[in-house]
C-alpha positions as CSV (number, residue, x, y, z in Angstrom):
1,X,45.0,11.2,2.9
2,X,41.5,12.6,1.3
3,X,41.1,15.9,1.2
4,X,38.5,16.6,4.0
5,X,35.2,18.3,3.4
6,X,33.0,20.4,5.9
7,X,30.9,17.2,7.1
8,X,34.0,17.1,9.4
9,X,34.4,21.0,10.1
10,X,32.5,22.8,12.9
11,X,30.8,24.8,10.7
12,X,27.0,23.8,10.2
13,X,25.8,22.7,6.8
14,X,22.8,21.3,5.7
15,X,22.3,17.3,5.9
16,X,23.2,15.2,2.5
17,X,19.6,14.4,1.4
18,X,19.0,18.6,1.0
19,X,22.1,18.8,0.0
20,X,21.7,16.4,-3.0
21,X,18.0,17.3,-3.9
22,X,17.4,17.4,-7.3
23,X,17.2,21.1,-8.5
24,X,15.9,20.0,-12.4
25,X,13.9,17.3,-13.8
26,X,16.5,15.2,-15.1
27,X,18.5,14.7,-11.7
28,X,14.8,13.4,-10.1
29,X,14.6,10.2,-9.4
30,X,11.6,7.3,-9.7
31,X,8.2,8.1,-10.3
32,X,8.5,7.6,-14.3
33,X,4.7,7.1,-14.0
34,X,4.1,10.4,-13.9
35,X,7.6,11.7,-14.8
36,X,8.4,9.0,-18.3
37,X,8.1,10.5,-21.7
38,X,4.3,11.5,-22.5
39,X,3.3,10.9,-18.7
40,X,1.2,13.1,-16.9
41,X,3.5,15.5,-14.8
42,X,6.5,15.6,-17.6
43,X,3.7,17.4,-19.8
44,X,2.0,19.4,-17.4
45,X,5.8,21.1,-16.6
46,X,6.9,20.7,-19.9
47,X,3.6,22.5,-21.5
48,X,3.6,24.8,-18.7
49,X,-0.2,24.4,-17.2
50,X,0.1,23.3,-14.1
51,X,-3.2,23.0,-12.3
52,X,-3.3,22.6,-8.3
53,X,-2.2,19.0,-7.4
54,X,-1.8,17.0,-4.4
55,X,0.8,14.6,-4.3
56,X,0.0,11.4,-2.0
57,X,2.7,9.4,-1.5
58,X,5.4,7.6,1.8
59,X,8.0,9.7,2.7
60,X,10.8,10.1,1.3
61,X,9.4,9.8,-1.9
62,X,10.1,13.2,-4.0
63,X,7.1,15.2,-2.8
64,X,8.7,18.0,-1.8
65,X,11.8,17.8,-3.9
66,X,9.3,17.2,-7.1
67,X,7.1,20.9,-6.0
68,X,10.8,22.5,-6.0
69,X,11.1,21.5,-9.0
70,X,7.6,22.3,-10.6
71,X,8.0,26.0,-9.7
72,X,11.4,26.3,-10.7
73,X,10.7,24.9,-14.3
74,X,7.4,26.8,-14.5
75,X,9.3,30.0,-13.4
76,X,6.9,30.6,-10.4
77,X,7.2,32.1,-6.7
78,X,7.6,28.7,-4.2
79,X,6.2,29.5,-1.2
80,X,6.4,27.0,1.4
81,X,3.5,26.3,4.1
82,X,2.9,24.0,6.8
83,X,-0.1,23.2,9.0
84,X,2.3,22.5,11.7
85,X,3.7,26.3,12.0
86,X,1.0,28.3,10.7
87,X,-2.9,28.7,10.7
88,X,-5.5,30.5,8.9
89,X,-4.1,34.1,9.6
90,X,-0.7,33.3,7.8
91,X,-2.9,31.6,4.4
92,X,-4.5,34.9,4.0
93,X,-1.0,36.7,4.7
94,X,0.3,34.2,1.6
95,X,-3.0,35.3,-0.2
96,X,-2.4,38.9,-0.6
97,X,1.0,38.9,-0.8
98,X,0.2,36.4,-3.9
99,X,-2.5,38.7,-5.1
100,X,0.4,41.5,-5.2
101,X,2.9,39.5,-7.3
102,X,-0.3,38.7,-9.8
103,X,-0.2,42.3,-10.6
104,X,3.5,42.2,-11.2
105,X,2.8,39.3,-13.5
106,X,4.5,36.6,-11.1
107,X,2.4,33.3,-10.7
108,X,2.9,31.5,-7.1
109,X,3.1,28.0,-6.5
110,X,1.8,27.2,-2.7
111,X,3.4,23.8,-1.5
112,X,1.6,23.4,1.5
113,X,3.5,20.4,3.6
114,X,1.1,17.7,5.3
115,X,-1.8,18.9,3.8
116,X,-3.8,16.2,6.1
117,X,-3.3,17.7,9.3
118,X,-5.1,21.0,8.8
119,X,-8.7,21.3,9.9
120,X,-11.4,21.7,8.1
121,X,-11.7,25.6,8.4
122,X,-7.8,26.4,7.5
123,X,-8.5,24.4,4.4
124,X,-11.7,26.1,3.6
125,X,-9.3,29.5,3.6
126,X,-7.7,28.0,0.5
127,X,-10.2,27.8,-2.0
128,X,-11.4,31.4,-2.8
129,X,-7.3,31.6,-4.0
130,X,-7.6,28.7,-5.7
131,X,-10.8,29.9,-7.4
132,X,-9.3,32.9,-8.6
133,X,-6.3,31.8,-9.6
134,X,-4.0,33.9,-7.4
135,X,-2.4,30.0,-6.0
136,X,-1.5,27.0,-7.9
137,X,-1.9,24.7,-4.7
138,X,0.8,21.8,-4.3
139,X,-0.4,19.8,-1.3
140,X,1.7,16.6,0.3
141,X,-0.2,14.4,2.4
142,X,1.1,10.7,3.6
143,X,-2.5,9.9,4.3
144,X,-5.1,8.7,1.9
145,X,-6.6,12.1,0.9
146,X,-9.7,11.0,0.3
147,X,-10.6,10.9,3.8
148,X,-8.2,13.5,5.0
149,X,-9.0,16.6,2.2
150,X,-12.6,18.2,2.3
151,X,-15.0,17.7,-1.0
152,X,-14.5,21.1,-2.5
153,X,-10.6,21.4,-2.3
154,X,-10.2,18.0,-3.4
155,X,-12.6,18.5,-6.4
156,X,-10.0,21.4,-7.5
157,X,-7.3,19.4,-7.3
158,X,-6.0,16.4,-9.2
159,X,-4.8,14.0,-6.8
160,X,-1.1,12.2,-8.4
161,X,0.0,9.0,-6.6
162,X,3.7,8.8,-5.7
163,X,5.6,5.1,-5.1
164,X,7.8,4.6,-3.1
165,X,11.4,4.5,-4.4
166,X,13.0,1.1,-5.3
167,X,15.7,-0.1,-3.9
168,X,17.7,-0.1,-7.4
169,X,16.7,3.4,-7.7
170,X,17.9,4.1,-4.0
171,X,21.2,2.4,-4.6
172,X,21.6,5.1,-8.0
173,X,21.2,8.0,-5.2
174,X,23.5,6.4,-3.2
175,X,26.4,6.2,-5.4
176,X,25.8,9.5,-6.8
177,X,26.0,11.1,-3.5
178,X,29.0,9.3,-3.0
179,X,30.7,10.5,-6.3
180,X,29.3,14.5,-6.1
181,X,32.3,16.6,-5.0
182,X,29.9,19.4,-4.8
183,X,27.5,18.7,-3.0
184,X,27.9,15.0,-2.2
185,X,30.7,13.4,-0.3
186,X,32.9,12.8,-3.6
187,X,35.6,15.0,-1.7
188,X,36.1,12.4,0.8
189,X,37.6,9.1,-1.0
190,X,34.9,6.9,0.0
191,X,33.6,4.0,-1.5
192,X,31.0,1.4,-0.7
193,X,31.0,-2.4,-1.0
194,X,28.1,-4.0,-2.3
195,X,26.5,-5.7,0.6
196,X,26.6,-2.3,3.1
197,X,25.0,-0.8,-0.5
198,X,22.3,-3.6,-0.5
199,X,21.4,-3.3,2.8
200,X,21.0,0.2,3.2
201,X,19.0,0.1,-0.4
202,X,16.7,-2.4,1.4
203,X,16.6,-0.7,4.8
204,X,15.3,2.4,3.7
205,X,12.8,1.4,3.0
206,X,11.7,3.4,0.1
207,X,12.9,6.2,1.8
208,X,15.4,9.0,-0.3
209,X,15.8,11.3,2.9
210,X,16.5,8.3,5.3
211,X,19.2,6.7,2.8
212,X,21.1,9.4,1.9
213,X,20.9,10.8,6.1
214,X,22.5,7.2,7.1
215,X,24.7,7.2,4.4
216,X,26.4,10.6,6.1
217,X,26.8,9.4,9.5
218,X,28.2,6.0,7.8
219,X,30.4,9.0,6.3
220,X,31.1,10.1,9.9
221,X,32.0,6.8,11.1
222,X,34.5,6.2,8.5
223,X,35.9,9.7,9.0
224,X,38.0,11.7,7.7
225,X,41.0,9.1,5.7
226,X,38.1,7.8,3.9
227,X,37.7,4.2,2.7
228,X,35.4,1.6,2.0
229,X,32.2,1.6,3.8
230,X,31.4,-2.2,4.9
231,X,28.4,-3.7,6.1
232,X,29.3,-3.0,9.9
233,X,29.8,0.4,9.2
234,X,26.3,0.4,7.6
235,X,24.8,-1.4,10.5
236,X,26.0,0.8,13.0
237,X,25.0,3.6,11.4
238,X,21.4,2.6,10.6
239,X,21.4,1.1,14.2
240,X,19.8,-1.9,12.7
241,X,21.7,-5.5,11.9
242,X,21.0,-7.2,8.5
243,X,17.8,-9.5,8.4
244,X,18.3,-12.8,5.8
245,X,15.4,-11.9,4.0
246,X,15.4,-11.1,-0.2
247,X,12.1,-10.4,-1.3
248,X,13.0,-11.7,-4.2
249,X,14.4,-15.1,-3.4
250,X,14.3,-18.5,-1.6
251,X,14.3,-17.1,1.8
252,X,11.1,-14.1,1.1
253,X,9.2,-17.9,0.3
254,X,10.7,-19.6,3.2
255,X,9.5,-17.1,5.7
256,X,6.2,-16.5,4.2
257,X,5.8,-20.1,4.0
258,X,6.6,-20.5,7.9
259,X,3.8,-17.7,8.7
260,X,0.9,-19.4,6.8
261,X,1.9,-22.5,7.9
262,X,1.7,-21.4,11.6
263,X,-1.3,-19.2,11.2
264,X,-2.9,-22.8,10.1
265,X,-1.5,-24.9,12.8
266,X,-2.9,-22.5,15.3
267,X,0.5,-21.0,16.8
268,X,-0.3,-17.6,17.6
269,X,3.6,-17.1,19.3
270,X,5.5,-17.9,15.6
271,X,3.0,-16.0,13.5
272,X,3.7,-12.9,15.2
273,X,7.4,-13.7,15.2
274,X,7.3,-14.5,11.2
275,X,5.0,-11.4,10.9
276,X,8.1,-9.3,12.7
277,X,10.6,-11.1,10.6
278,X,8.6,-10.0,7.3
279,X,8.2,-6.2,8.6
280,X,11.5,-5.3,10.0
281,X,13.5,-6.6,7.3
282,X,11.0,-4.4,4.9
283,X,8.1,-7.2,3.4
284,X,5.4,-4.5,2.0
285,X,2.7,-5.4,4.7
286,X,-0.2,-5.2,1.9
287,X,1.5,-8.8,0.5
288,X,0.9,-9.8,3.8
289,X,-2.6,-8.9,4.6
290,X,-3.9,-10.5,1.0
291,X,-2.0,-13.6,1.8
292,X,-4.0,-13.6,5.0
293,X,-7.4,-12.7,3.2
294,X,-6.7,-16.2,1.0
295,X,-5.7,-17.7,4.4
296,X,-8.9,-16.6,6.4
297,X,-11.1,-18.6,3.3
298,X,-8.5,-21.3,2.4
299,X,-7.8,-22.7,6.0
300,X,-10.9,-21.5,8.3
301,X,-13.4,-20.6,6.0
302,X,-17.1,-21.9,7.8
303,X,-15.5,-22.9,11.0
304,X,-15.5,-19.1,11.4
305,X,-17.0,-16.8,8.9
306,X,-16.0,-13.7,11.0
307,X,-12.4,-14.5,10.1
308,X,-12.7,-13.4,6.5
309,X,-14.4,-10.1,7.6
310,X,-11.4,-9.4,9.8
311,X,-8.8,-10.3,7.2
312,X,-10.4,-7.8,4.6
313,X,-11.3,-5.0,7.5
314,X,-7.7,-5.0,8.1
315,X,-6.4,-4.3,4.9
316,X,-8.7,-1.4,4.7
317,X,-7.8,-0.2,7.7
318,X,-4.3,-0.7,7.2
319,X,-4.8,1.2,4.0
320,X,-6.0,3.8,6.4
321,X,-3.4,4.6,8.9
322,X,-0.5,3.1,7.5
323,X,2.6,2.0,9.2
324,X,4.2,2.2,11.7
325,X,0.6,2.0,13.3
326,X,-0.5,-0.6,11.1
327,X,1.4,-2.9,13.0
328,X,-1.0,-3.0,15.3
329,X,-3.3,-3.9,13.1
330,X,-1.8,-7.1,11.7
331,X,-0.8,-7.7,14.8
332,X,-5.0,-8.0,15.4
333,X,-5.4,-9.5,12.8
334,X,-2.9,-12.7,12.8
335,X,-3.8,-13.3,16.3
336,X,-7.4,-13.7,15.8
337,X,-6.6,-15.8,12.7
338,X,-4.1,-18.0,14.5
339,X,-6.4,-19.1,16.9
340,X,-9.7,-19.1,15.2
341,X,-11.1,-23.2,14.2
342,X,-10.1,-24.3,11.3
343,X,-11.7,-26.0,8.1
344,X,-10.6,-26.3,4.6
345,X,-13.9,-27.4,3.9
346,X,-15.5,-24.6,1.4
347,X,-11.6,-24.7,-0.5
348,X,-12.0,-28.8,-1.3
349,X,-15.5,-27.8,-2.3
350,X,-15.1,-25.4,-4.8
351,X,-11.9,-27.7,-5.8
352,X,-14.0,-30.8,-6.1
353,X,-17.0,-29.1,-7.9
354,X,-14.4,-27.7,-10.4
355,X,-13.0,-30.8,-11.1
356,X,-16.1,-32.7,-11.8
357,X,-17.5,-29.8,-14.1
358,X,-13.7,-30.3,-16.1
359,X,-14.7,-33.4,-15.9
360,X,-18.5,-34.3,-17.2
361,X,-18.6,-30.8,-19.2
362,X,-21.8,-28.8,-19.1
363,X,-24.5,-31.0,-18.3
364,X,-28.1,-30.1,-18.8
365,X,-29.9,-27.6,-16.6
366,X,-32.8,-30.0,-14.8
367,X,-36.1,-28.7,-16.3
368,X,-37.9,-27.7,-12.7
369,X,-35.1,-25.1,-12.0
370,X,-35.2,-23.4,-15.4
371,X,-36.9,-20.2,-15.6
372,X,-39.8,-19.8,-17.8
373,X,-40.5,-15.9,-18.9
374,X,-42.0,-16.9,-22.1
375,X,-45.2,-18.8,-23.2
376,X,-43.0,-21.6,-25.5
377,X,-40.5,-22.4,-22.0
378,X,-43.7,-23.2,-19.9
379,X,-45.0,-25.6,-23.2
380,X,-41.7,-27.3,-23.1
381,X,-41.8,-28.2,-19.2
382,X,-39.8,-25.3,-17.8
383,X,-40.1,-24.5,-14.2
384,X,-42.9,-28.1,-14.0
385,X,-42.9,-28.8,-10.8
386,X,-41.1,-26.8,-9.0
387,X,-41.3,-26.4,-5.5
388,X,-41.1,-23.4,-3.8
389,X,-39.2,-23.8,-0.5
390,X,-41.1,-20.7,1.3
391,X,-44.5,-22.3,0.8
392,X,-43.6,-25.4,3.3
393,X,-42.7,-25.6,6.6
394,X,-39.0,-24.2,8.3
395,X,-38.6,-23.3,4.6
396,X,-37.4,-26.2,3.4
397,X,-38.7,-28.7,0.5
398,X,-36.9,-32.0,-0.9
399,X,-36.0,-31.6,-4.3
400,X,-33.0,-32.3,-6.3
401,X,-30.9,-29.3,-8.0
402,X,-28.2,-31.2,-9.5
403,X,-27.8,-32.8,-13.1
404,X,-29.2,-36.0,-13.4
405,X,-26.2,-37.7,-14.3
406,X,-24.8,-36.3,-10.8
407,X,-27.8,-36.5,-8.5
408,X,-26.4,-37.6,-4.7
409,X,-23.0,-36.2,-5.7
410,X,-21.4,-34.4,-2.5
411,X,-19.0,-31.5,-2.6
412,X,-18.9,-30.0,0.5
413,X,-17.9,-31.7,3.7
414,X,-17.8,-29.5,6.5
415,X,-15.3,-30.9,9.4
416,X,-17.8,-29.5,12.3
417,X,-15.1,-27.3,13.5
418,X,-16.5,-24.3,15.1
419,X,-19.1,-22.3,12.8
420,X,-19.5,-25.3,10.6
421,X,-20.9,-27.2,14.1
422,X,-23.9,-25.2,13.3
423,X,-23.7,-26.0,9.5
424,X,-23.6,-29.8,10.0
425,X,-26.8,-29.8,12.6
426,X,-28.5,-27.9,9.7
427,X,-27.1,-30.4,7.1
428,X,-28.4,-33.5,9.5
429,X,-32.1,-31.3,9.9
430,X,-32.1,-31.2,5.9
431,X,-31.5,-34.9,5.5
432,X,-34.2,-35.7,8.2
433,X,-36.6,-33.4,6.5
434,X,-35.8,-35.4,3.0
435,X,-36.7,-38.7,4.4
436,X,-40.2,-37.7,5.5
């Protein structure tokens, strides 16, 4: 029998994921961006000049763990602060107990949790600290701090952008948790097999804190004679069954093929059930809304020009609020797109033109729509003749803009599908014009 650890005794302990936080630089995981040889972070910790930062990045990322690690490799007081638990009166408490330790020669580091959800007044408090020098400010935020961190304390702060983990990179914390008899769960003769490890990898989500939390309670289910952790271990733990989706594979095309394909036939009902599929089994929804941006010009384009304006409104404002709100959004978004009229007329278009410019090559500019800034061009015929379409009536003059060589040629063929109604009558009111 394995020898039984305290996840199965009475007494409390802390869960796995702070168990297994990484106490030096070398145990942290991801982020090599900032973290690789000669990037940013490494060389502000190794060099020892840290400035106030703000890390924005998901959760579960390494914000936290990463500030842990800052002050302990930079020898400084951590002081831990959160807008949730405290206000104004505790910062200036923080402040002169800071201002204290100064004297002793002690530098603080302030990680201040959620930095997005404090008002505007309990971040004001921060800077006269931060102008002195008595903090170096280490601020998380989920949110976009652009919009969520006033002008001055931003401007004091350099703003490093955290990813979320990969799955490979979850799957390395997973097994190390797994092995670590000390603080892992190495003591209990587990093991897992390679599709409960792939799921959960995927399932997270990005997610450290969430993967190595489920990973304990699939610890718990197992209990205490050890074994191997399957899938439907895994799946019970996470409360969530496995989806047949690999983003990297046939089936990530399949299903995104299946949601364009009913967003362009009109089928409201099985876009929002592919756009499901795609989000629970952990599609990153930003694919998703620039594959609907090419949809909104590609497939409806004129019919309703509104539709592209939606398309790019929703990514910003998914870039906004994030998820699991965001879901909302796309859910807006798909609908509106699903049943908006359709054309593919402006795509052919541009297509068509393309191809005839491959074609006949560059053909020469017609001399009446050549501009004519110097003397010599208006000697040599250009701008002769023409026609300014203001000076004649409901703006509009017959004249030909083309090449000679392709003078009638049509590109665009509107289908007279919603918007492009509108564009047709004013195609037919051009031609009528022409023949007078």
């Amino acid at each position: 029998m394995a020898k039984q650890s305290s996840l199965f005794s009475r007494s409390p302990s802390p869960p796995l994921a702070e168990r297994m936080r990484p106490r030096i630089l070398d145990e942290f995981c991801g982020q090599q961006h900032l973290l690789g040889p000669g990037k940013a972070l490494r060389v502000m910790i190794e060099t020892d000049r840290i400035s106030s930062l703000i890390f924005w990045g998901p959760p579960g990322c390494g914000k936290t763990t990463l500030a842990h690690i800052v002050a302990h490799a930079t020898g400084s007081r951590f002081v831990f602060f959160s807008a949730i638990m405290a206000g104004v009166k505790e910062i200036r408490e923080i402040f002169k107990e800071a201002e204290d330790e100064a004297a002793k020669g002690n530098r603080t580091i302030l990680f201040v949790d959620e930095i997005h959800r404090f008002n505007k007044a309990q971040q004001d408090a921060f800077l006269p600290a931060v102008e002195k020098g008595l903090v170096t400010i280490i601020g998380a935020t989920t949110e976009n701090p652009s919009f969520e961190v006033i002008a001055p304390l931003l401007s004091r702060c350099r703003v490093l952008r955290l990813k979320q983990l990969e799955p490979a990179e979850l799957a390395n914390l997973i097994r190390s948790a797994l092995a670590d008899t000390e603080r892992g769960l190495g003591s209990l003769g587990l093991a897992i097999g390679d599709e409960a490890l792939e799921f959960l990898a995927e399932a997270a989500q990005g997610d450290a804190r969430k993967a190595l939390n489920t990973l304990e309670v699939a610890a718990q289910l197992r209990g205490p004679e050890g074994g191997i952790i399957t899938l439907e271990v895994m799946q019970e733990a996470l409360q969530q069954k496995a989806l047949l989706y690999d983003k990297g594979g046939e089936e990530h095309y399949n299903v995104i093929s299946a949601f364009i394909k009913s967003i362009r036939g009109s089928d409201p009902d099985a876009a929002l059930y592919w756009l499901a599929r795609m989000l629970e089994a952990g599609e990153d929804p930003l694919f998703i809304l620039r594959r609907m941006i090419i949809l909104a010009s590609e497939d409806i384009g004129n019919a309703d020009p509104r539709a592209l304006q939606m398309a790019v409104s929703s990514l910003q404002a998914f870039q906004m609020v994030g998820m699991p709100e965001g879901r909302i959004i796309l859910g807006q978004a798909v609908t509106y797109l699903a049943t908006a009229p359709k054309s593919n007329a402006s795509y052919t278009g541009i297509d068509a033109a393309l191809s005839e410019v491959r074609k006949s090559g560059a053909l020469e500019v017609p001399l009446h729509i050549r501009n004519a800034p110097t003397k010599l061009m208006k000697e040599m015929g250009y701008h002769k003749g023409y026609q300014y379409a203001h000076d004649f009536e409901g703006g509009y003059v017959q004249q030909d803009y083309l090449p000679e060589k392709l003078k009638g040629k049509k590109f665009y063929d509107p289908k007279g599908h919603g918007y492009e109604k509108n564009i047709l009558e004013r195609m037919e009111w051009v031609k009528k014009m022409g023949k007078k």
